[in-house]
C-alpha positions as CSV (number, residue, x, y, z in Angstrom):
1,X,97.0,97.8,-62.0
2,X,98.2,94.5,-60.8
3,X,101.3,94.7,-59.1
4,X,103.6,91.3,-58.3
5,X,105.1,91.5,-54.7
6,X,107.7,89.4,-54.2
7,X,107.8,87.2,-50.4
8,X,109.8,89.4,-48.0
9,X,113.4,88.2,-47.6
10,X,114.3,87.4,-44.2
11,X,116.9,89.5,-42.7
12,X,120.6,89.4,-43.6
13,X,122.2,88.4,-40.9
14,X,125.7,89.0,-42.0
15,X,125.7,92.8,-41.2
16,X,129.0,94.6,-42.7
17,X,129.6,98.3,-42.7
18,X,126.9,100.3,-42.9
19,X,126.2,102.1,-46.3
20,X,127.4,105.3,-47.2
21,X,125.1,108.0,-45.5
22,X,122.8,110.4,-47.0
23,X,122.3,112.7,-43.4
24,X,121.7,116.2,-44.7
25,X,123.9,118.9,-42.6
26,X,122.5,122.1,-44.4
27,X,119.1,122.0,-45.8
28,X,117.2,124.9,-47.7
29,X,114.2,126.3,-47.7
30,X,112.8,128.4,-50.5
31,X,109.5,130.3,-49.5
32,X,107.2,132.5,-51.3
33,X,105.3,132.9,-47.8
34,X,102.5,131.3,-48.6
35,X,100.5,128.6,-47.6
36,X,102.0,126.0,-49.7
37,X,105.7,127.2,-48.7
38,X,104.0,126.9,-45.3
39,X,103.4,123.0,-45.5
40,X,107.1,122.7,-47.1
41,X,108.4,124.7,-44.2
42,X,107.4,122.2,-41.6
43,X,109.1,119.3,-43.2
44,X,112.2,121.2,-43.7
45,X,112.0,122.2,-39.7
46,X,110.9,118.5,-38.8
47,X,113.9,117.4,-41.3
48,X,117.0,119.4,-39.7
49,X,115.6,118.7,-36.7
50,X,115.8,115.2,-37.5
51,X,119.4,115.1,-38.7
52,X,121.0,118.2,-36.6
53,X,121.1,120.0,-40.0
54,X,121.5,123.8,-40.3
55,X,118.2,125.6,-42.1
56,X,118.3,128.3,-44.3
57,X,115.2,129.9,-45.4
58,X,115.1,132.2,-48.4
59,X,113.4,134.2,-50.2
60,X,113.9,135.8,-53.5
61,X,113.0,139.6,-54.2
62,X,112.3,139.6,-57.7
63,X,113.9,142.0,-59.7
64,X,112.2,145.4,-61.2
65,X,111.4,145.7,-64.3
66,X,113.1,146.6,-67.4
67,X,113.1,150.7,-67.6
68,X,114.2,151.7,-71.1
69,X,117.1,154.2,-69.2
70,X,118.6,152.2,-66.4
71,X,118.2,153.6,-62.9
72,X,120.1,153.5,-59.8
73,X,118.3,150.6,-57.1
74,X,115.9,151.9,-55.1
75,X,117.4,153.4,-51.3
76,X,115.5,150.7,-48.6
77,X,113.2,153.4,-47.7
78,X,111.6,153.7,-50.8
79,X,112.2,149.8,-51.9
80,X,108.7,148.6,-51.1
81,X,109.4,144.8,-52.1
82,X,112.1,144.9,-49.7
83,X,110.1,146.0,-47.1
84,X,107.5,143.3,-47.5
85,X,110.0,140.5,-47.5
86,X,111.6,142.0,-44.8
87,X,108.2,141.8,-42.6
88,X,107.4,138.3,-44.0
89,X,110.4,137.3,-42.9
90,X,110.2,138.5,-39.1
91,X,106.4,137.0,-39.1
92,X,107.7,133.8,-40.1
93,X,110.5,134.0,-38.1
94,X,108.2,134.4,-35.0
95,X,105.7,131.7,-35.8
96,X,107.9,129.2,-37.1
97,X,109.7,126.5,-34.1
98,X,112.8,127.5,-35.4
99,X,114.0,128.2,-31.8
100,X,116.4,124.8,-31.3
101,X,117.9,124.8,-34.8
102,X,121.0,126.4,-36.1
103,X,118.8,128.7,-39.0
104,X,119.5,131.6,-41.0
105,X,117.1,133.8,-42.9
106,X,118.0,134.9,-46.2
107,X,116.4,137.3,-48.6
108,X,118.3,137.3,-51.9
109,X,117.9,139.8,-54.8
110,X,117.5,138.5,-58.6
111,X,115.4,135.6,-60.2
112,X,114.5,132.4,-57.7
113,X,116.2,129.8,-59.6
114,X,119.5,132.1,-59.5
115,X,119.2,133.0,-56.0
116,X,118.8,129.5,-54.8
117,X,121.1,128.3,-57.4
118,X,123.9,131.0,-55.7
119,X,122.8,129.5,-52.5
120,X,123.3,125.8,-52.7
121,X,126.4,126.3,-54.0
122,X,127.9,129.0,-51.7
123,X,126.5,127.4,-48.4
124,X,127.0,123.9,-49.8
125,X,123.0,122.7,-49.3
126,X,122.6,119.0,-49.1
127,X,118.7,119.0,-49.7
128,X,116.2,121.8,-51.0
129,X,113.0,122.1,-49.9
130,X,110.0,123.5,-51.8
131,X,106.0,124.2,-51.9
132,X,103.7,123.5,-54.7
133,X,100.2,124.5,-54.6
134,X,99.4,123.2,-58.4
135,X,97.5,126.2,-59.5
136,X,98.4,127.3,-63.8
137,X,98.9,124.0,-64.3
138,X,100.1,121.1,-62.8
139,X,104.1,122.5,-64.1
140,X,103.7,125.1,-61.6
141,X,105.3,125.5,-58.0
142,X,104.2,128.1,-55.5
143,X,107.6,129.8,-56.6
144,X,106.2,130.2,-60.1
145,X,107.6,128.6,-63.2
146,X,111.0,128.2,-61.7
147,X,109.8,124.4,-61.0
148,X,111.5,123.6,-64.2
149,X,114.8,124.7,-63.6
150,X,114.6,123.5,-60.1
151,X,113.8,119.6,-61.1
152,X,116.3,120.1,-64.4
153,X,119.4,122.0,-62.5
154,X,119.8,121.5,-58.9
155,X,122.7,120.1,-57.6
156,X,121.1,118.5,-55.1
157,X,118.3,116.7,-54.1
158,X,114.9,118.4,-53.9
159,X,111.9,117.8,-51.7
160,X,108.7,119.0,-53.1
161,X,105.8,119.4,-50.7
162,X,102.8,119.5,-53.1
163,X,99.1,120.6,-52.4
164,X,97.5,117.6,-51.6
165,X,99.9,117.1,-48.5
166,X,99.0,117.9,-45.1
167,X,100.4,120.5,-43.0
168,X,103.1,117.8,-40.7
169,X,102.4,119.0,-37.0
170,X,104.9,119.2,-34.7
171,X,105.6,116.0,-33.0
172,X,104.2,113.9,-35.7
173,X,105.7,110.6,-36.9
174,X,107.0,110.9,-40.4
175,X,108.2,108.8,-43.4
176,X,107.2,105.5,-41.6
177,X,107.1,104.2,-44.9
178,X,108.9,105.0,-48.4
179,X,108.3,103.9,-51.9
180,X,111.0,104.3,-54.4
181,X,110.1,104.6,-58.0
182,X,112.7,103.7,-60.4
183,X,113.2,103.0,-64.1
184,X,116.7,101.8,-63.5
185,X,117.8,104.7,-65.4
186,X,121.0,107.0,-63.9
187,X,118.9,109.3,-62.3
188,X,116.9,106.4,-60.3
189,X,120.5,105.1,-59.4
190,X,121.7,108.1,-57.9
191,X,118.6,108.0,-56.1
192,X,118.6,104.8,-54.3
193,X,121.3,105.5,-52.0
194,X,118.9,108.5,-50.3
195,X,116.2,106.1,-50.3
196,X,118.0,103.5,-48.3
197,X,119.4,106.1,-45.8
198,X,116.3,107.4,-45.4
199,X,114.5,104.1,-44.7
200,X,117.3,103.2,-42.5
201,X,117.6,106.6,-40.7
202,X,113.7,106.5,-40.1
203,X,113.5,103.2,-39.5
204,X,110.9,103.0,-42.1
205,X,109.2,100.3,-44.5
206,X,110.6,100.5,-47.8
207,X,109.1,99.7,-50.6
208,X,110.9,99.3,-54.4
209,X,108.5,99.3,-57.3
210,X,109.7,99.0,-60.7
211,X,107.0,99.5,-63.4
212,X,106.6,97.8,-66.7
213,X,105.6,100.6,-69.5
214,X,102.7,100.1,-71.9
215,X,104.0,97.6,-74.3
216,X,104.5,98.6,-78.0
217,X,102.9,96.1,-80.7
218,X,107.2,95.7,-82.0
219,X,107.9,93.4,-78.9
220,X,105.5,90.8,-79.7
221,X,106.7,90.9,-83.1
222,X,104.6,88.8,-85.5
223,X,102.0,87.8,-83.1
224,X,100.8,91.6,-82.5
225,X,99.3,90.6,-86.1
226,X,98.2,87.5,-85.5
227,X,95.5,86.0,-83.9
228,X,94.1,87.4,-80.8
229,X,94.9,84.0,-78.6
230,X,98.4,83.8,-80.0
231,X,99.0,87.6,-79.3
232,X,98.0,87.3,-75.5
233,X,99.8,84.2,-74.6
234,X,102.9,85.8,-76.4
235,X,102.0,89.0,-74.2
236,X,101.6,86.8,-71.1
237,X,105.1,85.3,-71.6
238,X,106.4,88.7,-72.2
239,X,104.8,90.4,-69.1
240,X,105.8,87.1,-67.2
241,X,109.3,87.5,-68.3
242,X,109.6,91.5,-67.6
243,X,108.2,90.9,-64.4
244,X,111.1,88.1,-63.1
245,X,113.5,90.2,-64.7
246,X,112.5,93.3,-63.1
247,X,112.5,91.5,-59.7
248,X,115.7,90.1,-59.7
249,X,116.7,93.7,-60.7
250,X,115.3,95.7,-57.4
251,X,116.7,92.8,-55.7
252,X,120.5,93.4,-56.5
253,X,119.7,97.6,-55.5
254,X,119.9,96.0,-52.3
255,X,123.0,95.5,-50.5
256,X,123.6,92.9,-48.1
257,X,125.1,94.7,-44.7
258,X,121.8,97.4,-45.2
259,X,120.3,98.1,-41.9
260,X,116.3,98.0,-42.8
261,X,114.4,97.3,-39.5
262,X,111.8,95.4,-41.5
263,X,111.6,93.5,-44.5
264,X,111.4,95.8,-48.0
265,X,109.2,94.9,-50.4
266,X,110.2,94.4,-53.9
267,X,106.8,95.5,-56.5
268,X,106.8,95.2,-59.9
269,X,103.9,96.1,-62.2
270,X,102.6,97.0,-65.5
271,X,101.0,100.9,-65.8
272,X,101.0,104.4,-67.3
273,X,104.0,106.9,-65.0
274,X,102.5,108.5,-62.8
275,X,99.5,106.7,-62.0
276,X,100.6,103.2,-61.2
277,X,103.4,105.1,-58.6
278,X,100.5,107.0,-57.4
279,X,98.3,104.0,-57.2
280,X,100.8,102.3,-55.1
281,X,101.7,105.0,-52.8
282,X,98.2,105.6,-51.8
283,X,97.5,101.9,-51.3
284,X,100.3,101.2,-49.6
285,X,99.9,104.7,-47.2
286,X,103.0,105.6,-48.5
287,X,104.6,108.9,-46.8
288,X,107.6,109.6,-48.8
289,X,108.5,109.1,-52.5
290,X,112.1,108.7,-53.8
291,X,112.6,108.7,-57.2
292,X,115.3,110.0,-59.9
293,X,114.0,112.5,-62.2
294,X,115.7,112.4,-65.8
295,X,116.8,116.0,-67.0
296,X,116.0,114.9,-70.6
297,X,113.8,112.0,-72.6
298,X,114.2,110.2,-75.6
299,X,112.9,107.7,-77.9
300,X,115.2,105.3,-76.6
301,X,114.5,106.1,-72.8
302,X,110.3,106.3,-73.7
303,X,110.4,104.2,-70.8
304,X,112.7,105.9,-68.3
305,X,111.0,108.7,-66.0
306,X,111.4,111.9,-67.4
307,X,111.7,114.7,-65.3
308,X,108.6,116.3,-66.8
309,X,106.8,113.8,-65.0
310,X,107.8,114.7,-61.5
311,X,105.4,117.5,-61.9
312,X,102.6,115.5,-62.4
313,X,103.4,113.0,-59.7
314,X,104.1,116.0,-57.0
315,X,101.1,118.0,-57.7
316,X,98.9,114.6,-57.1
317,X,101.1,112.6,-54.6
318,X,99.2,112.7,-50.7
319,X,102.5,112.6,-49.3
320,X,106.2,114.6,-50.1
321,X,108.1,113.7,-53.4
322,X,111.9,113.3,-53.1
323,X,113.8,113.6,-56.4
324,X,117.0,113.0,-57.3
325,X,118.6,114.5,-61.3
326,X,120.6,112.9,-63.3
């Protein structure tokens, strides 16, 4: 994939009022206890620690199933499930650095996507964090196949750690450098703000790549049908044009009293979704992805990123994937 990178603007000096912040004060953690929830946990711990943020962990308790007569719950005695979670919970309590932070530890009864769901909006949750380790398919999270209500229903942004990123050690640098995705859709727009912050609050290279979708014969119109010369130079003048137009467009997402401390990079190129992001990221050692993540797709919006693709994208990404819903 060629990617076009425009020069790096010099920086504004005319500084207004800083941007509207994204800082997270109550992130939450959803954990299966294991190993991938594992990774996810310790950049929800680096994260709060980051921002002061409170940290709830939690953990669902699925519920029994069906009986054909209903009976009473179980007493805790005899609850086995309960019992687990209750140990899991006190081992991870004990091995996890959660010594300096304001955190709470939560084991909520009833289907995952409903306990979190009760969660974030009860405790008011800024930013839910989640494991993936890719196994059934690339669709599924650690937390089984609640990674589609997740993506399609939370309030809030989500940060999916998926299996291909590394555990983040204690006292490691992190997000030194973001790429966000966008389509320019509503999703993407709600998601720039948290890219900025982020960038800003990091002090991190930021990176904005817009990219151009296959292009159907329609747009060249006749010359799809014509000769093979006439067709590519029409397709060069299209790409050509796509490509200005989609520059001038990442360069308006960018406000002039932003606080970057380097130069952002504005990337535009032509490629299948979610290669070329992932193509990009790992070229440019890219240690965060921001991107929105479009609750539904249609015809019209072929081009936009659906949220179906998110999966595909976290379950191959080296580095966390931040997503924002429409």
């Amino acid at each position: 994939m060629s990617v076009l990178a425009s020069p790096p603007q010099s920086k504004q000096e005319d500084l207004q009022q800083p941007v509207n912040r994204a800082g997270f004060k109550h992130v939450l953690m959803a954990t299966d206890f294991s190993s991938a929830s594992e990774r996810a946990l310790s950049y929800a711990i680096a994260i709060a620690r980051h921002y002061g943020s409170e940290l709830s962990v939690a953990h669902a308790i699925a519920p029994e199933p069906r009986a054909p007569i209903p009976l009473e719950p179980l007493p805790r005695e005899l609850n086995r499930r309960l019992q687990q979670a209750e140990q899991s919970m006190k081992i991870l309590s004990s091995q996890a650095p959660l010594h300096d932070l304001r955190h709470h530890l939560l084991l909520e009864r009833g289907r995952v996507w409903d306990a979190l769901a009760a969660v974030i909006q009860s405790q008011k949750i800024d930013l839910l964090v989640l494991g993936t380790h890719g196994r059934g398919g690339v669709k599924k999270l650690a937390l089984g196949s609640v990674a589609e209500e997740v993506l399609r229903l939370a309030a809030c942004p989500v940060l999916t750690v998926g299996p291909h990123v590394p555990f983040l050690v204690p006292g490691d640098s992190q997000f030194s450098s973001i790429l966000f995705a966008t389509d320019f859709g509503p999703a993407a727009t709600k998601a720039f703000p948290y890219a900025l912050s982020l960038a800003e609050d990091y002090q991190a290279k930021l990176a904005l790549l817009h990219l151009l979708p296959p292009m159907p014969a329609a747009d060249l119109g006749p010359a799809a049908y014509g000769p093979s010369p006439y067709a590519a130079e029409e397709y060069a003048l299209w790409q050509k044009t796509m490509r200005e137009q989609g520059q001038k467009k990442l360069r308006e997402l960018l406000p002039s009293n932003s606080r970057l401390a380097a130069a952002p990079e504005f990337l535009v190129g032509c490629d299948f979704l979610p290669e070329g992001i992932l193509e990009v990221a790992a070229s440019r050692k890219i240690e965060l992805i921001v991107m929105g993540a479009n609750r539904t797709s249609s015809p019209w919006a072929a081009a936009h990123i659906p949220w179906a693709l998110s999966h595909e994208l976290i379950c191959h990404a080296q580095c966390p994937v931040f997503t924002v819903s429409d």
